[in-house]
Backbone bond lengths (Angstrom), bond angles and torsions (degrees), N, CA, C in turn:
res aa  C-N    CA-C-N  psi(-1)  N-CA   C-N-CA  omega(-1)  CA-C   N-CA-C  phi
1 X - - - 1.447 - - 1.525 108.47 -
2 X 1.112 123.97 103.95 1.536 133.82 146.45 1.928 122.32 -34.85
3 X 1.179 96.35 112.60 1.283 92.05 -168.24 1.992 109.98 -121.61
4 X 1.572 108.33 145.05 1.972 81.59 -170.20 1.646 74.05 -141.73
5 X 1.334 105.61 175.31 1.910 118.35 -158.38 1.584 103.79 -154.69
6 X 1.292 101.65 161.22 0.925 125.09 173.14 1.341 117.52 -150.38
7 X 1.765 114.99 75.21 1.301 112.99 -179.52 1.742 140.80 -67.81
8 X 1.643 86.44 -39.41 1.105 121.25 178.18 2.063 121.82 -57.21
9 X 1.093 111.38 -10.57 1.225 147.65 -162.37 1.734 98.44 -95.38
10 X 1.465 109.97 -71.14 1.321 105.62 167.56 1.929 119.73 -55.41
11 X 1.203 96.73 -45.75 1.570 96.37 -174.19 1.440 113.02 -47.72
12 X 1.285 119.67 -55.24 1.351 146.13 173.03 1.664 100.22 -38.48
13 X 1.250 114.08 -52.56 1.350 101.94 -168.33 1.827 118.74 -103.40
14 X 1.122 96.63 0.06 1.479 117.73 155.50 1.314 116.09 -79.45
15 X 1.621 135.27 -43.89 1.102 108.73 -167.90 1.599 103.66 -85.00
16 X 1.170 121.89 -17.39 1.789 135.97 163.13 1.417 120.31 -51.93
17 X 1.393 127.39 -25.43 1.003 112.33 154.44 1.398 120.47 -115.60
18 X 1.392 116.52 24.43 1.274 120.69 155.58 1.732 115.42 -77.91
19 X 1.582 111.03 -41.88 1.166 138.75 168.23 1.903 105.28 -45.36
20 X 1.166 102.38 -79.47 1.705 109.23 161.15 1.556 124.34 -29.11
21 X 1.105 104.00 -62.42 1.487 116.74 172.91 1.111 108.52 106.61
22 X 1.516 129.95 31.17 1.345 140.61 154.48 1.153 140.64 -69.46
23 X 1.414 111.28 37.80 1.418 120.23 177.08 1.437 133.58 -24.44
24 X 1.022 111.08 -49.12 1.980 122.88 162.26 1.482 92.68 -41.07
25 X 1.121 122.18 -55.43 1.979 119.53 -164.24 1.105 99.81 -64.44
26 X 1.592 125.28 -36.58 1.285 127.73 -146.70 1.389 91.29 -84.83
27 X 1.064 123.33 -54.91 1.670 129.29 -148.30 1.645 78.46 -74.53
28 X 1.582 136.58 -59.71 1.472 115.80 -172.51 1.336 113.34 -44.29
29 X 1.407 128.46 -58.48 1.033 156.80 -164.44 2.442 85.90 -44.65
30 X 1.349 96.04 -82.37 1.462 90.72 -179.23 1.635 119.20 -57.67
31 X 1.486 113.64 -8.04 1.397 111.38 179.30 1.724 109.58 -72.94
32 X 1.287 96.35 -31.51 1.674 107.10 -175.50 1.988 105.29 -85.69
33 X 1.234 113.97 -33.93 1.001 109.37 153.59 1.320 144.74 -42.86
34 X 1.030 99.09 -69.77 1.500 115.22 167.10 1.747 105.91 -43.49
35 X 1.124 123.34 -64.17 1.659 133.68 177.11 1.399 125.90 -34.53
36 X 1.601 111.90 -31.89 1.110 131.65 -176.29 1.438 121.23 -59.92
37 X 1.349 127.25 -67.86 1.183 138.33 160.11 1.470 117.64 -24.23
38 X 1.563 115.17 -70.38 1.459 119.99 -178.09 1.795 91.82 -64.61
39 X 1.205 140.22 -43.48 1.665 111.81 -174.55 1.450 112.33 -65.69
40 X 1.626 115.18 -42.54 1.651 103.19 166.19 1.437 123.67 -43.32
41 X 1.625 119.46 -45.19 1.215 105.50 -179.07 1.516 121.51 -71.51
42 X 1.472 126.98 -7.81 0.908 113.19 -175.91 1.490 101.95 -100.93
43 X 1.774 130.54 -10.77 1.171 111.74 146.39 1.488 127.29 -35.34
44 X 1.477 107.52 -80.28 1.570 116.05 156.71 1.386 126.23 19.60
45 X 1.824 92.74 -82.57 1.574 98.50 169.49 1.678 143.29 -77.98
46 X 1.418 101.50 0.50 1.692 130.31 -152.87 1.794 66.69 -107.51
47 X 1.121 139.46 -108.79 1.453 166.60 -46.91 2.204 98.63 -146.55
48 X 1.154 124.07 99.07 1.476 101.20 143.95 1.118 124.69 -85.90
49 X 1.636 106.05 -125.24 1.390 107.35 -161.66 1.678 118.29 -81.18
50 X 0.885 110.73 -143.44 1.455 95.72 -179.32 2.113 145.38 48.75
51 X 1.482 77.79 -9.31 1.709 102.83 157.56 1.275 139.88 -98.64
52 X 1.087 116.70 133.68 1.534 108.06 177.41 1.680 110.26 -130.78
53 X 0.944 114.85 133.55 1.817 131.06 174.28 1.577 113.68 -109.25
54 X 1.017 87.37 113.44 1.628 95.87 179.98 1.884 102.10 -109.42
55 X 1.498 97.11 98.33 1.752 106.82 179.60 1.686 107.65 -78.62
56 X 1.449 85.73 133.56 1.636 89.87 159.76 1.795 93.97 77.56
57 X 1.391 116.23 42.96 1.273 119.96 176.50 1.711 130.93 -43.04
58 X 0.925 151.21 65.37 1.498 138.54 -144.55 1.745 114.63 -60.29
59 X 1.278 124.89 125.08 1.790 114.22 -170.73 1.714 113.33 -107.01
60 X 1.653 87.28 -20.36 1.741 83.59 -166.25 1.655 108.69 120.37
61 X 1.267 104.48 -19.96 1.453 119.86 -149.12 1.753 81.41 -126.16
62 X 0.693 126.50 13.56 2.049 104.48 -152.89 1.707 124.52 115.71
63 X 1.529 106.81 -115.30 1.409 98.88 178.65 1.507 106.84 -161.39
64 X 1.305 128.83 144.08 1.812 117.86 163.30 1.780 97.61 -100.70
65 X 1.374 85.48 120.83 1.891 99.06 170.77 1.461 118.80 -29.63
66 X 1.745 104.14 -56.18 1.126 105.88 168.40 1.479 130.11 -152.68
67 X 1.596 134.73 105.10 1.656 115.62 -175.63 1.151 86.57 -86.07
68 X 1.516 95.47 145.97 1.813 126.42 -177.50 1.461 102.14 -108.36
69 X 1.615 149.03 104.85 1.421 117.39 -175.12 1.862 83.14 -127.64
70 X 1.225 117.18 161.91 1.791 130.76 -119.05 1.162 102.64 166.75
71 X 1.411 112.50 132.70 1.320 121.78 155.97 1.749 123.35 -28.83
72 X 1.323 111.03 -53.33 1.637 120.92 175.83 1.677 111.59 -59.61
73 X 1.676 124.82 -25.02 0.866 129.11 -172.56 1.372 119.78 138.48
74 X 1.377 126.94 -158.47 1.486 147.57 -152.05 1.665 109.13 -100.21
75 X 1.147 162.40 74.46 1.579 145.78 -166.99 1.670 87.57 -124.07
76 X 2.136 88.61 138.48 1.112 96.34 165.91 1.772 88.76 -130.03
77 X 1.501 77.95 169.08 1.812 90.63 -172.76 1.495 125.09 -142.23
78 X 1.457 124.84 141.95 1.410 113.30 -165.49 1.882 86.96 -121.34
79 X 1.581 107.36 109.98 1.233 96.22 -158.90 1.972 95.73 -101.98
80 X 1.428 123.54 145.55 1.248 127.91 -153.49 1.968 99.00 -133.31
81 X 0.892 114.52 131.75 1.197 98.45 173.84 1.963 104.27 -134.17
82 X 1.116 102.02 47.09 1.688 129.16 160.08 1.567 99.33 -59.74
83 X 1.372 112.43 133.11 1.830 141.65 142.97 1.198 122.48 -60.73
84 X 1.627 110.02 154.85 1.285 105.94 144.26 1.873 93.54 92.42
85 X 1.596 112.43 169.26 1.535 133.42 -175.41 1.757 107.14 -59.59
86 X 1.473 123.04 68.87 1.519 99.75 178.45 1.960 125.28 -98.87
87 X 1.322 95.27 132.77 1.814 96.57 -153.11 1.433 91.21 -92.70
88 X 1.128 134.31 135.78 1.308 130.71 144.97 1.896 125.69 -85.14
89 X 1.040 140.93 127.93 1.561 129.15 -174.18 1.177 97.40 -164.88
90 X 1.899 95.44 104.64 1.051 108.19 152.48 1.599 130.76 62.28
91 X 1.970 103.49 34.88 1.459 128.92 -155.78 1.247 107.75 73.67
92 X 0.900 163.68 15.55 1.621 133.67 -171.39 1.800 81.62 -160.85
93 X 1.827 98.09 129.85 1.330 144.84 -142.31 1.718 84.00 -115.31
94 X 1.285 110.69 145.35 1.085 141.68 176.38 2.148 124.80 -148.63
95 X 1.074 99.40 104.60 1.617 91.78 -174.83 2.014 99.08 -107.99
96 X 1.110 102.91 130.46 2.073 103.39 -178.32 1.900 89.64 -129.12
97 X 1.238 109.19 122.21 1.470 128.60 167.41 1.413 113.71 -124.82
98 X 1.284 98.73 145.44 2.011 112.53 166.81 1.307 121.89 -80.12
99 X 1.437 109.26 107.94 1.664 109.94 162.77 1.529 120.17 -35.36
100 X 1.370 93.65 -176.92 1.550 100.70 -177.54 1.587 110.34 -91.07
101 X 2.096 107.54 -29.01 1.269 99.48 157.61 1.828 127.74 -92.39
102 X 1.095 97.93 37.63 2.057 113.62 -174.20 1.559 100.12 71.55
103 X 1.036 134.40 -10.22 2.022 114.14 154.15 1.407 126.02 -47.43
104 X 0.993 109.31 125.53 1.169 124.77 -174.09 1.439 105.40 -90.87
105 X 1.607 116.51 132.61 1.371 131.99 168.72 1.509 130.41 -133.11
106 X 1.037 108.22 177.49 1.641 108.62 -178.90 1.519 109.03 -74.46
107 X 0.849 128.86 152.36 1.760 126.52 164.79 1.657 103.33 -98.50
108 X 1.360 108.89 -167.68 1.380 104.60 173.18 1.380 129.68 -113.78
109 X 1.255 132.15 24.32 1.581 171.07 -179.55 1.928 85.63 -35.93
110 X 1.150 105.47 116.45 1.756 110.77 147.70 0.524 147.27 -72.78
111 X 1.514 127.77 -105.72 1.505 146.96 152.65 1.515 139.82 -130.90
112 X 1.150 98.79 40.23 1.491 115.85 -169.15 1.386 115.05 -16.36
113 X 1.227 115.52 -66.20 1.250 133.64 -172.11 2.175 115.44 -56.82
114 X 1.242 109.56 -25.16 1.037 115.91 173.46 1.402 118.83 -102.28
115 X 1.016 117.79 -9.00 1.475 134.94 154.11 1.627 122.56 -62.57
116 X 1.975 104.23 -62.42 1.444 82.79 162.39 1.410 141.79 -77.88
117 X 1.587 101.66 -13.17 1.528 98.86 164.46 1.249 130.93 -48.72
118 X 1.497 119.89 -45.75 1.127 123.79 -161.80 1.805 88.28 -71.56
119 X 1.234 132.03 -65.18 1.427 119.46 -177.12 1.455 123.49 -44.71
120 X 1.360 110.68 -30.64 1.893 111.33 172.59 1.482 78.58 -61.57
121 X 1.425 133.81 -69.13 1.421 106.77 -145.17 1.576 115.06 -55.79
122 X 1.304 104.53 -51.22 1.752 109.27 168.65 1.367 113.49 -14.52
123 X 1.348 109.95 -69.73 1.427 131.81 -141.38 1.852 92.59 -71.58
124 X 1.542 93.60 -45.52 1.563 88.90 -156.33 2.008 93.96 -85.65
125 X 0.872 114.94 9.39 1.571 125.79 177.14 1.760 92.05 -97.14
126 X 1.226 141.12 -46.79 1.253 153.49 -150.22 1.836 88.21 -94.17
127 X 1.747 124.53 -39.87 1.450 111.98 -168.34 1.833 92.42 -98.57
128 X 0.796 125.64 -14.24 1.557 134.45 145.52 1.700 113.83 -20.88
129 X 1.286 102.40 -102.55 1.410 130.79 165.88 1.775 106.10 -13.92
130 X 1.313 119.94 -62.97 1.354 142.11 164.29 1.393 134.33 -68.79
131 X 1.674 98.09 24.16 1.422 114.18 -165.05 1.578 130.26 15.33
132 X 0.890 111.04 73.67 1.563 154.73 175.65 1.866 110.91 -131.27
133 X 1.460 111.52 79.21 1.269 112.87 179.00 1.191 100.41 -127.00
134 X 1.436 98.78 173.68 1.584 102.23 177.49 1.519 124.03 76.21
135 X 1.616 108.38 9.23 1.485 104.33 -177.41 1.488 124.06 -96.62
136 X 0.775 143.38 100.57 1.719 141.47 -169.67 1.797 102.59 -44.98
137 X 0.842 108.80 147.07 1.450 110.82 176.08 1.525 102.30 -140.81
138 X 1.683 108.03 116.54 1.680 117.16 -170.62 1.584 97.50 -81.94
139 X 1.136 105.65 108.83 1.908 108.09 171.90 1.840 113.08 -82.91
140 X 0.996 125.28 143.26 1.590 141.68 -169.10 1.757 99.54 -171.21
141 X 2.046 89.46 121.89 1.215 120.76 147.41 1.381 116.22 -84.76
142 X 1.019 122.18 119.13 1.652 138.37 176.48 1.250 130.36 -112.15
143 X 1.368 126.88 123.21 1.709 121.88 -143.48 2.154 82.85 -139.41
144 X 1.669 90.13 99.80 1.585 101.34 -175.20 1.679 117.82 -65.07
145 X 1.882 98.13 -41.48 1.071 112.16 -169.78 2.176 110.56 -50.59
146 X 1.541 100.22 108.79 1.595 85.03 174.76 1.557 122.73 -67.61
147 X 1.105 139.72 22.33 1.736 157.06 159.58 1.569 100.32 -81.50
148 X 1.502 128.59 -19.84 1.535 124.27 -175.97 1.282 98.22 -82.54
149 X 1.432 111.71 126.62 1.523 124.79 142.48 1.272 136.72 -120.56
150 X 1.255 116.53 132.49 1.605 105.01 -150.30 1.570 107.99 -117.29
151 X 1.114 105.59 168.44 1.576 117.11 -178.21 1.546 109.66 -143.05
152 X 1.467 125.95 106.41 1.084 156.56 -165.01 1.055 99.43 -105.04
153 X 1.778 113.46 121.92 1.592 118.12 172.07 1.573 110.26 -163.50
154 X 1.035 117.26 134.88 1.363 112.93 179.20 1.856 119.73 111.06
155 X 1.109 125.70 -147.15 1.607 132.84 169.99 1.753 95.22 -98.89
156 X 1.041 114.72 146.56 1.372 120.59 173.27 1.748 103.34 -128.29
157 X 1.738 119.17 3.17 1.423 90.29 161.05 1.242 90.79 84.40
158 X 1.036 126.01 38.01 2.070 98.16 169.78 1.327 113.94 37.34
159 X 1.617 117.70 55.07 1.483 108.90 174.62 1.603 79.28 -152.93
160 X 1.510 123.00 115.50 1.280 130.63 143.15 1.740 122.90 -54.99
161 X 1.130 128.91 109.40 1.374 137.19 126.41 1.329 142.88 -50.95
162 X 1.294 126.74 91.86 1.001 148.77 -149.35 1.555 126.45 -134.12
163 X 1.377 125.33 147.05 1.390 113.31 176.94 1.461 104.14 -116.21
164 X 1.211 110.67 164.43 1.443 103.27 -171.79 1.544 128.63 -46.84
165 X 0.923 123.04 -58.12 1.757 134.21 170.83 1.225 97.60 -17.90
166 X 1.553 118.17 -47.50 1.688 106.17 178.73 1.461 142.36 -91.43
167 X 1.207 88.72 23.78 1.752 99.75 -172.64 1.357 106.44 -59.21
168 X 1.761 115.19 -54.77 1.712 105.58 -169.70 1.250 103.89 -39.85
169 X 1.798 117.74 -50.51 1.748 109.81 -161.75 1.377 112.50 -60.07
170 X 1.286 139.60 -5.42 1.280 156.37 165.74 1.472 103.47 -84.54
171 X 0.827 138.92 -108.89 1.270 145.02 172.29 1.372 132.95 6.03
172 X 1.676 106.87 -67.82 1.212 129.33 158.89 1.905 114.89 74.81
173 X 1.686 88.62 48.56 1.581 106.98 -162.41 1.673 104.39 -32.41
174 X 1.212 120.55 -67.07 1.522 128.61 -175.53 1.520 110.49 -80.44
175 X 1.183 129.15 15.59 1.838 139.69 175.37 1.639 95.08 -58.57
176 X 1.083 113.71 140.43 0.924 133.47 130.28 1.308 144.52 29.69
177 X 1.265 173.34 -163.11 1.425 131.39 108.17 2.167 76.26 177.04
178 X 1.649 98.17 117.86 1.573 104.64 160.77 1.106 116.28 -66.67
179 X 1.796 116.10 173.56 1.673 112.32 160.59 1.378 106.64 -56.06
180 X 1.447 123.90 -56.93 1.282 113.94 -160.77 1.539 119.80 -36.33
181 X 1.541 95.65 -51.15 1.226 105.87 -149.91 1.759 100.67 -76.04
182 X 2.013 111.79 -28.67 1.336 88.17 174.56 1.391 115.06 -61.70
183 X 1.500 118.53 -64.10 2.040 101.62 165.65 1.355 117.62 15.61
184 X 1.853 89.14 -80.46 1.904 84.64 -165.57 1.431 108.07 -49.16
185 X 1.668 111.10 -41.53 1.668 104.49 -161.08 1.616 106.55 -68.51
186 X 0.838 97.58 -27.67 2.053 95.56 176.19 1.535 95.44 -71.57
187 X 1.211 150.49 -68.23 1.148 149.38 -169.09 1.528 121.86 -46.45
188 X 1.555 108.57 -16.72 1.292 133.83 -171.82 1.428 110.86 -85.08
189 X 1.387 90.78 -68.38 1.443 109.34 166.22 1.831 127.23 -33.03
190 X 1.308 91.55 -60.02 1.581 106.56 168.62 1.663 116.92 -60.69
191 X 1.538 114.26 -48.47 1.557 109.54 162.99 1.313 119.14 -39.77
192 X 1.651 106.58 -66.04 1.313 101.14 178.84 1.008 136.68 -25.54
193 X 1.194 95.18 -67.35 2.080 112.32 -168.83 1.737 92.48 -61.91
194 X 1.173 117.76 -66.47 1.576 106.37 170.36 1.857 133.98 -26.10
195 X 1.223 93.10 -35.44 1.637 118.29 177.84 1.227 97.36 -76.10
196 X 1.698 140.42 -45.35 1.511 144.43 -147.77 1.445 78.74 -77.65
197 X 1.802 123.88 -55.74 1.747 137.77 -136.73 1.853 95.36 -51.41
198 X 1.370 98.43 -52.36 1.904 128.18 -170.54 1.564 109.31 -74.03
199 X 1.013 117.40 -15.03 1.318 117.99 -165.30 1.671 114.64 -104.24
């Protein structure tokens, strides 16, 4: 698996809202951080050749953690590595964690899920432009931290929620994949990195 980054991107916007004094951003900001690493490695082991991950995706909008493009297809991912009871219903995000004396509180959990949408749309508006249409792009929120347990209910929007253990079933390392569709994924591929060059 071919892998390309954009570290420098997070730093930048970490030390800015440290600067600000937006701690809620910050602590998301390092929650997704932190997450990153352990989902690469389990690319790593999921993934040979024929993959490429482009981390720290740039949209216009911000960033997608990660597009995955693969023989099986297109996955982008908003990877989270948040604790604790997190409910999804029906758009609206809920994170419940245990104090240190057993009180239970809110965490600071957003909106994952509307976050990466808006960058699939970017992206696939951006592989648009570059005639690259027609490509499905599999969206997944991914919550690394093994302390996450989740509760899924409602429409999720064409955005899987997921914890790590389930990525292959997402993924679908050895799936399938037509001519057509490799095309698109080579054509994808090449946008991308073109998109990273400008961006």
């Amino acid at each position: 698996m071919k892998e390309v980054q954009i570290s420098e991107y997070f730093a930048d916007m970490l030390r800015e809202c440290e600067q600000r004094g937006k701690e809620s951003m910050a602590d998301s900001i390092v929650a997704g951080i932190d997450g990153e690493p352990i989902f690469r490695q389990e690319l790593r082991e999921l993934l040979g050749n024929g993959w490429t991950a482009f981390c720290n995706q740039p949209t216009g909008h911000g960033d997608i953690d990660c597009v995955l493009v693969g023989p099986s297809g297109l996955f982008a991912f908003e990877i989270k590595h948040h604790w604790g009871l997190i409910i999804y219903q029906n758009g609206r995000w809920l994170q419940l964690k245990v104090g240190a004396h057993g009180k239970p509180y809110r965490g600071s959990l957003k909106n994952p899920s509307l976050q990466l949408l808006a960058g699939v749309r970017s992206l696939k508006e951006r592989l648009a432009e570059n005639e690259v249409k027609d490509v499905w792009v599999e969206a997944a929120v991914i919550f690394t931290h093994p302390d996450a347990r989740l509760i899924v209910r409602g429409d999720t929007a064409h955005v899987r929620i997921i914890k790590l253990d389930e990525l292959a079933d997402v993924i679908r390392p050895d799936g399938p994949g037509n001519e057509k569709a490799q095309r698109a994924v080579q054509q994808a591929i090449e946008q991308i990195e073109s998109i990273r060059m400008t961006a």
